[in-house]
C-alpha positions as MATLAB code, in Angstrom:
seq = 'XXXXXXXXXXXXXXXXXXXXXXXXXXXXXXXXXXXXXXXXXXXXXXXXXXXXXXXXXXXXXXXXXXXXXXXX';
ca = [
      17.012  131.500   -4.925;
      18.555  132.919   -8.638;
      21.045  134.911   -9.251;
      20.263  139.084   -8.273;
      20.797  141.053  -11.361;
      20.569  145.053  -10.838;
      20.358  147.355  -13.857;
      22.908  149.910  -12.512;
      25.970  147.462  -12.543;
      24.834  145.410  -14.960;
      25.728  141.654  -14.116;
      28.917  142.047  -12.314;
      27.498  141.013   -9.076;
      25.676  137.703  -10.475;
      28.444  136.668  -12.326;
      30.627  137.376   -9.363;
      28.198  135.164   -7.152;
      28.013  132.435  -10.019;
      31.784  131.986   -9.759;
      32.662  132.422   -6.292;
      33.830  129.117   -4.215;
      31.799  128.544   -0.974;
      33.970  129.718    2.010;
      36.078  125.778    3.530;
      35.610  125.462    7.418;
      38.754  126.018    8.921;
      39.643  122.651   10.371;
      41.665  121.903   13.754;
      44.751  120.898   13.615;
      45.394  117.476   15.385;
      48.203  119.019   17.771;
      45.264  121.099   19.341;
      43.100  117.521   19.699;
      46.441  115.969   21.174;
      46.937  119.080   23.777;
      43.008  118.867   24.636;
      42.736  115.100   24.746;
      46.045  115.192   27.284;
      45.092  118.447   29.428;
      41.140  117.036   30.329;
      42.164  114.837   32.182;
      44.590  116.404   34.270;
      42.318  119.184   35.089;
      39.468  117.225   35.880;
      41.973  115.331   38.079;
      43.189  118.417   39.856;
      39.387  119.839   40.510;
      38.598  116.083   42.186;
      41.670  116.526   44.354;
      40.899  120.415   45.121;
      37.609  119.183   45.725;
      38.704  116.316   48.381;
      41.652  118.372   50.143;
      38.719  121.412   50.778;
      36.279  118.640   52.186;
      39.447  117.616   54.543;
      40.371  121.059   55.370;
      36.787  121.556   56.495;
      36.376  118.586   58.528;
      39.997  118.941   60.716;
      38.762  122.911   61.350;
      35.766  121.827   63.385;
      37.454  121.017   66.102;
      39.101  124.204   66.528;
      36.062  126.140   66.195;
      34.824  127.806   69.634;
      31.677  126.328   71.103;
      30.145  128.984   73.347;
      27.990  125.814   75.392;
      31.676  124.038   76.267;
      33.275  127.498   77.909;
      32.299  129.584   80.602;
];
């Protein structure tokens, strides 16, 4: 694609677009890979154990629950 050239400005915008740097990326800084790399695996770790202590919680409840066919 060239370079736009419109007669009421004359060339200020295609000399303007001619010059201009392309726009960097921003990069990440490595503290914020550091502070993701460590807090993964601690949060997958605490949904696994969330996960287990539910499935326990569930398990010890049934016992309490009231069976109409036991009681009169």
């Amino acid at each position: 694609m060239g370079l736009l050239t419109y007669p009421e400005c004359g060339n200020d915008v295609s000399e303007r677009a001619a010059t201009a740097r392309p726009k960097q990326s921003r990069k990440i800084h490595p503290i914020t890979w550091i502070v993701a790399a460590a807090l993964i695996p601690i949060l997958v770790w605490d949904v696994r154990q969330t996960v287990r202590e539910s499935k326990s919680h569930s398990t010890s409840n049934e016992a309490f629950r009231f069976h109409p066919d036991t009681r009169q």
